[in-house]
MARMI-592406 format. One record per residue (C-alpha): x, y, z. Coordinates in Angstrom, 3 decimals. Last residue first. Layout:
REM MARMI-592406
x | y | z
X | Y | Z .
...
//
This chain:
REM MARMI-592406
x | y | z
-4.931 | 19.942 | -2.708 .
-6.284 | 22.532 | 0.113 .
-9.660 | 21.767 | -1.767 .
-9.767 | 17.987 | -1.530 .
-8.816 | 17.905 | 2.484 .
-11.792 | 20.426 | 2.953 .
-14.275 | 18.358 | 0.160 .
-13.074 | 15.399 | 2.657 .
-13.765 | 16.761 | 5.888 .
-17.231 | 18.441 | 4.771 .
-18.190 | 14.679 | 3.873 .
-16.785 | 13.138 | 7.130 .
-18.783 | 15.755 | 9.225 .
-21.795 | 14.954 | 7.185 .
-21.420 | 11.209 | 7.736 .
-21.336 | 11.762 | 11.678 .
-24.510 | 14.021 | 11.312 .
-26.101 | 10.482 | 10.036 .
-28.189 | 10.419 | 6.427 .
-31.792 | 9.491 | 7.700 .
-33.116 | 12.567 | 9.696 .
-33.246 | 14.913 | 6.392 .
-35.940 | 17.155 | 7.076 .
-39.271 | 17.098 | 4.830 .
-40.199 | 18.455 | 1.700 .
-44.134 | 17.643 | 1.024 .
-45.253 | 16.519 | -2.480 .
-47.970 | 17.636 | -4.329 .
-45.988 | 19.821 | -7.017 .
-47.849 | 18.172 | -10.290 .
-44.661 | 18.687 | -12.185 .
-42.075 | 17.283 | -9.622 .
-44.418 | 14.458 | -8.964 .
-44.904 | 13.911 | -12.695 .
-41.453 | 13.147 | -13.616 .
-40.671 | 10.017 | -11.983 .
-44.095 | 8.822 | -12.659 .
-43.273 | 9.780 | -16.173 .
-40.129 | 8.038 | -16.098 .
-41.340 | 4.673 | -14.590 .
-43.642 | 4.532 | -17.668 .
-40.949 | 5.582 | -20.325 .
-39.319 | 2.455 | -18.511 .
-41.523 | -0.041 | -18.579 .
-43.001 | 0.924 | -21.637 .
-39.440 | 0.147 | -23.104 .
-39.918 | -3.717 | -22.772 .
-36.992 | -5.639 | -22.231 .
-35.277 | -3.013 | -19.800 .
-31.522 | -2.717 | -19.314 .
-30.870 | -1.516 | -15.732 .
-28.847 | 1.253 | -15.277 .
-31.266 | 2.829 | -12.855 .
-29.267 | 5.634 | -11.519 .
-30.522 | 6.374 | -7.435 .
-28.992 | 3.307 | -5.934 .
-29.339 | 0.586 | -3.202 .
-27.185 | -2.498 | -2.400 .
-27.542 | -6.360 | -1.574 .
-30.123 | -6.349 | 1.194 .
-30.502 | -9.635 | 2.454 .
-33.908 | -12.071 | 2.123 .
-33.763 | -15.447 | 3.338 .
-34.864 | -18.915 | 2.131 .
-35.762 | -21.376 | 4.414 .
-35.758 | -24.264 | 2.145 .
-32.034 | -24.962 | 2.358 .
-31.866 | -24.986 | 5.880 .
-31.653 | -29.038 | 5.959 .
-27.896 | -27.954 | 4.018 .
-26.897 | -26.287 | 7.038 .
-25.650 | -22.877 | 6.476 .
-22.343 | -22.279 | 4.347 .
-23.547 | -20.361 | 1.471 .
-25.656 | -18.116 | 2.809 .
-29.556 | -18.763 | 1.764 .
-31.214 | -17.316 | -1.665 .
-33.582 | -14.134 | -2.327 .
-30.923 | -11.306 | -2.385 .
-31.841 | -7.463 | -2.358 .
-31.275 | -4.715 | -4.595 .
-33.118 | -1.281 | -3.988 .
-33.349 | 1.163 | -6.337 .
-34.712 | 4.722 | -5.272 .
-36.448 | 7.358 | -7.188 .
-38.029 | 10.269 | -5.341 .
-36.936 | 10.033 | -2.243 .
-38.678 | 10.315 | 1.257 .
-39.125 | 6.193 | 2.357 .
-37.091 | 4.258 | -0.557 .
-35.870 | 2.702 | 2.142 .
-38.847 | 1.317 | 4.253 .
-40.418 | 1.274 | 0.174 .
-37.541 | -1.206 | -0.692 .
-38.228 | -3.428 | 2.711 .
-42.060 | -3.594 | 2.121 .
-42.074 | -3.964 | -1.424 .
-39.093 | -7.451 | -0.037 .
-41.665 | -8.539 | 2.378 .
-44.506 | -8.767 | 0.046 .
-42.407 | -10.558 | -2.815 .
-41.683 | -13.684 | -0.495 .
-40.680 | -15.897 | -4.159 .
-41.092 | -19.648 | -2.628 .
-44.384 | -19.209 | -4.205 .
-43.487 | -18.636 | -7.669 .
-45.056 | -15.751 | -9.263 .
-47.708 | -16.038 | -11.784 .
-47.207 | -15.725 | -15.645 .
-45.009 | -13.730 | -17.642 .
-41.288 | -14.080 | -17.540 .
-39.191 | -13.215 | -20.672 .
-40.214 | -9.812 | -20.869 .
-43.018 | -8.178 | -22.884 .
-45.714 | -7.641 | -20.638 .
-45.018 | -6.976 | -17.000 .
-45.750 | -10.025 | -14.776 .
-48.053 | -9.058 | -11.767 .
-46.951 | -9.428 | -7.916 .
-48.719 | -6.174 | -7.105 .
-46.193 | -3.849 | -7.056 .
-45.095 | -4.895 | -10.884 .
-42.640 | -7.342 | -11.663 .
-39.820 | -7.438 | -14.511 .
-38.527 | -10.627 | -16.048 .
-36.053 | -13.320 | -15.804 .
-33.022 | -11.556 | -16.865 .
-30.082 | -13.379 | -17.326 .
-26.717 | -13.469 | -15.666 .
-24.136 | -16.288 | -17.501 .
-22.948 | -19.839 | -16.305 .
-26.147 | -19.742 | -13.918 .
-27.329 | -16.535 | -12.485 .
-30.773 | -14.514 | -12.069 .
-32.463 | -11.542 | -12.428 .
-35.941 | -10.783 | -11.637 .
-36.712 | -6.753 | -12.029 .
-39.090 | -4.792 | -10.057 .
-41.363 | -2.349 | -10.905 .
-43.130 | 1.008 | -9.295 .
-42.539 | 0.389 | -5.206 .
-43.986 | 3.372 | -3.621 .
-42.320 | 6.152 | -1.592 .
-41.889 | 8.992 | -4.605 .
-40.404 | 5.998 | -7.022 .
-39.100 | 2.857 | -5.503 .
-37.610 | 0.717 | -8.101 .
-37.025 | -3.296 | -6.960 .
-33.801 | -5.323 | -7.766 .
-34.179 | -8.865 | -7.049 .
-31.330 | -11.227 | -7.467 .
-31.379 | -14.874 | -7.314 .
-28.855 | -15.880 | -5.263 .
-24.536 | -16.893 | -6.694 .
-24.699 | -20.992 | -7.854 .
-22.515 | -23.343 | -6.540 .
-24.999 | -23.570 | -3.907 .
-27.787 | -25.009 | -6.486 .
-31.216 | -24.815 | -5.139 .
-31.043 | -22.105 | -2.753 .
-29.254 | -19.639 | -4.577 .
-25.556 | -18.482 | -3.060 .
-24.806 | -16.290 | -1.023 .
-21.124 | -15.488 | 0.473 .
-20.683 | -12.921 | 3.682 .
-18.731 | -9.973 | 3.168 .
-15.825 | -8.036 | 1.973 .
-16.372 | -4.959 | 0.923 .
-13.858 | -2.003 | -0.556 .
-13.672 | 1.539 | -0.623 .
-13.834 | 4.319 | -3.308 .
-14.671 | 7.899 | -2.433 .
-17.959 | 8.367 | -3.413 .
-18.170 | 11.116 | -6.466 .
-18.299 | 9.192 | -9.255 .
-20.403 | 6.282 | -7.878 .
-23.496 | 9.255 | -6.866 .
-22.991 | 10.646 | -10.361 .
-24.146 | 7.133 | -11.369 .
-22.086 | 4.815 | -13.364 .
-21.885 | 4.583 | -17.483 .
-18.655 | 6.588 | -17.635 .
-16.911 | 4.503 | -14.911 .
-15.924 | 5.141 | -11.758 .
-12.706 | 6.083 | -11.154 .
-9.868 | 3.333 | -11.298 .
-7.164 | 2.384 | -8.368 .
-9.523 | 0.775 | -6.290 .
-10.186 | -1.810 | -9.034 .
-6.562 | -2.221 | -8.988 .
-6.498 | -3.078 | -5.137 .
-9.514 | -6.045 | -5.849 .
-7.018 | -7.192 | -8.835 .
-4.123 | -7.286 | -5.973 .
-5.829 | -9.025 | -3.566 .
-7.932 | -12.009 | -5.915 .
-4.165 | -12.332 | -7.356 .
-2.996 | -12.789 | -3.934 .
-5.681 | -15.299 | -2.874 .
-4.654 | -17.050 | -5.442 .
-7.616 | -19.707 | -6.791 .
-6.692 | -22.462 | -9.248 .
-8.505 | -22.606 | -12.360 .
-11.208 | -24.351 | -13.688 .
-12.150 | -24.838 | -9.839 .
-16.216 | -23.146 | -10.719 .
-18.543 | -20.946 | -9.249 .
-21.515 | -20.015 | -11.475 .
-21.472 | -16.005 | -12.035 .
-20.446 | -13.293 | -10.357 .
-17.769 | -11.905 | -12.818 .
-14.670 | -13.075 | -11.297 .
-15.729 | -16.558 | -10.223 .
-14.386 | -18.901 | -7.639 .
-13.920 | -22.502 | -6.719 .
-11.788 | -23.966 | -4.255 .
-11.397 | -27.942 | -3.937 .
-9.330 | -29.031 | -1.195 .
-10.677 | -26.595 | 1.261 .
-13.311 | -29.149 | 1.749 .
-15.442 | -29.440 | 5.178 .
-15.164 | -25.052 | 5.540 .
-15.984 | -24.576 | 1.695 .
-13.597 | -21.657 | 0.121 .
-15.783 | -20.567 | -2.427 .
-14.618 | -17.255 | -3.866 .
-16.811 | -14.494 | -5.508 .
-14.791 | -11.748 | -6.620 .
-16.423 | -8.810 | -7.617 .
-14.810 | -5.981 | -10.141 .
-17.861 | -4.947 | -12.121 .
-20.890 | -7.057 | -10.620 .
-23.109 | -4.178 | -12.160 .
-21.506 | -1.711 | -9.873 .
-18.961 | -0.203 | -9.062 .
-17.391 | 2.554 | -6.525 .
-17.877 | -0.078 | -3.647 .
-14.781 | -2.589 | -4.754 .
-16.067 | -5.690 | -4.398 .
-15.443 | -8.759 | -1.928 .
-17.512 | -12.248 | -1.737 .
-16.654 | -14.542 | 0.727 .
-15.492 | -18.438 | 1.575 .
-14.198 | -20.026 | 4.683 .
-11.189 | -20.902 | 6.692 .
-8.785 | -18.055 | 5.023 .
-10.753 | -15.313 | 4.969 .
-9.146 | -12.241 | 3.326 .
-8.147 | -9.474 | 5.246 .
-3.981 | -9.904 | 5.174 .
-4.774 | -9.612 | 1.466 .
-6.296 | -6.757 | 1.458 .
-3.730 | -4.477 | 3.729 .
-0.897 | -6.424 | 1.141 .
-2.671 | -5.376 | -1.765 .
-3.537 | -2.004 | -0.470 .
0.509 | -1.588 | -0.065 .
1.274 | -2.459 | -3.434 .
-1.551 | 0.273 | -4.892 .
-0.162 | 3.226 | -2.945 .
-2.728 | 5.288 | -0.752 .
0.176 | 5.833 | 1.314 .
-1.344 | 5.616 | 4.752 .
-3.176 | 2.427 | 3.651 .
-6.186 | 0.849 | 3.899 .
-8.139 | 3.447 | 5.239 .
-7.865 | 5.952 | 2.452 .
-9.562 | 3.492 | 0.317 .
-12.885 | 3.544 | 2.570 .
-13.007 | 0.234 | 4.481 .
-15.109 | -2.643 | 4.805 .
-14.364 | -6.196 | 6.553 .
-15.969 | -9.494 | 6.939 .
-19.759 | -7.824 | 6.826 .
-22.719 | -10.104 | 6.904 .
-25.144 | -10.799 | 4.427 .
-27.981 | -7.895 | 4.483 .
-31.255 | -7.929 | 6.399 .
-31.931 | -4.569 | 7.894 .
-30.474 | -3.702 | 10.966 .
-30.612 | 0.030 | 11.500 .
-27.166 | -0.385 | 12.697 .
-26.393 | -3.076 | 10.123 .
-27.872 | -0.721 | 7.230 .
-26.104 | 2.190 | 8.339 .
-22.912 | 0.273 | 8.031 .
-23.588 | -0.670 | 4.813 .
-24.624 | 2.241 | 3.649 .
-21.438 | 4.091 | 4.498 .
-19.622 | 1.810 | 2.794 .
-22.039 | 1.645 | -0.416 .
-21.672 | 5.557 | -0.660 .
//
């Protein structure tokens, strides 16, 4: 449930770019109707700078807007639809960027999603832009690390430009994994030891956890900044529909996966991280969904 993460996350306050405005579909509207979600959305856009916004039942950059609205040149406004480089081909309506995001709340999640994404009720996010630190037209480089029983397996380099490409997948230890397109050593300006220890903070008591974060700087902070690269948590999930370059990477990430349920040495422990207040809402919902 990426809006109930998200708000977890800033209480707990891990890194993650800053929330505009989130809310669950059913608190958008009274009707749940499409046309008056676009208006509730629309009225919730940033006008005086730019933003990203995504329906929270997808992922895979399904459904994201990325818009550019640059505080020292509203002239020129350049977006993407697909989170990729950010261009003014064509000229930005905030009302189309409303209405498409109120569509995407209007579709289940699809077939290839998680069971997690099919059940969540859907919701929306609108939050602070990124962009990469050497080209600002340009969305962060992406990091998404696997966490399997508390300890971070692999990690996978992706990054943008016109299209999203994969730059390779990383073990723990800052090593290349044979067979992708990166092999070799890790940049420097890359702070992989802070992001293990992030994804195994939340990856803490699960068996297999994803955790995405950003490596880049938010789009609007001073241009001197531009070295001082931050991370932010992007998004976390427990379906790894990542496409892998080398298949040992992933028939090895499935044994491990396996093997702690077969070998039978782990400990089960309470539940302290998912909020009684979340509960509540949950038992709510399947109440409000049964007396329909």
């Amino acid at each position: 449930d990426k809006v109930a993460r998200k708000r977890w996350l800033k209480e707990k306050r891990y890194p993650q770019p800053e929330v505009y405005y989130i809310k669950y579909k059913h608190e958008l509207s009274s009707t749940g109707k499409k046309e008056d979600e676009v208006v509730a959305i629309a009225d919730n856009l940033p006008t005086e700078h730019g933003f990203c916004a995504k329906p929270t039942h997808m992922s895979m950059t399904m459904g994201n807007w990325l818009v550019d609205l640059d505080p020292n040149n509203q002239e020129e406004v350049k977006f993407t639809k697909f989170a990729r480089k950010l261009t003014s081909d064509e000229p930005y309506n905030p009302n189309e960027c409303a209405d498409a995001l109120a569509e995407g709340l209007q579709r289940k999640a699809a077939s290839i999603e998680s069971w997690a994404l099919k059940q969540v009720e859907p919701g929306l996010v609108v939050e602070e832009l990124w962009s990469s630190h050497e080209d600002r037209s340009l969305p962060p480089h992406e990091f998404c690390l696997f966490v399997v029983w508390g300890r971070v397996y692999v990690g996978v380099w992706n990054e943008v430009s016109s299209d999203r490409y994969l730059d390779g997948f990383i073990y723990r230890d800052g090593t290349a994994a044979p067979g992708c397109p990166f092999y070799g050593e890790l940049p420097e300006w890359i702070p992989w030891k802070e992001m293990v220890d992030i994804a195994e903070s939340l990856g803490a008591n699960k068996d297999m956890f994803r955790v995405d974060m950003f490596v880049g700087v938010p789009r609007y902070s001073s241009q001197e900044d531009t070295n001082e690269l931050r991370i932010a948590v992007s998004e976390s999930e427990i379906h790894p529909t990542t496409i892998f370059c080398n298949p040992f990477i992933a028939d090895e990430m499935a044994r491990l996966w396996v093997s702690g349920y077969k070998t039978g040495n782990y400990k089960v422990v309470p539940n302290t991280e998912v909020p009684a207040s979340y509960m509540e809402y949950l038992a709510n919902r399947n109440v409000t969904s049964e007396s329909k």
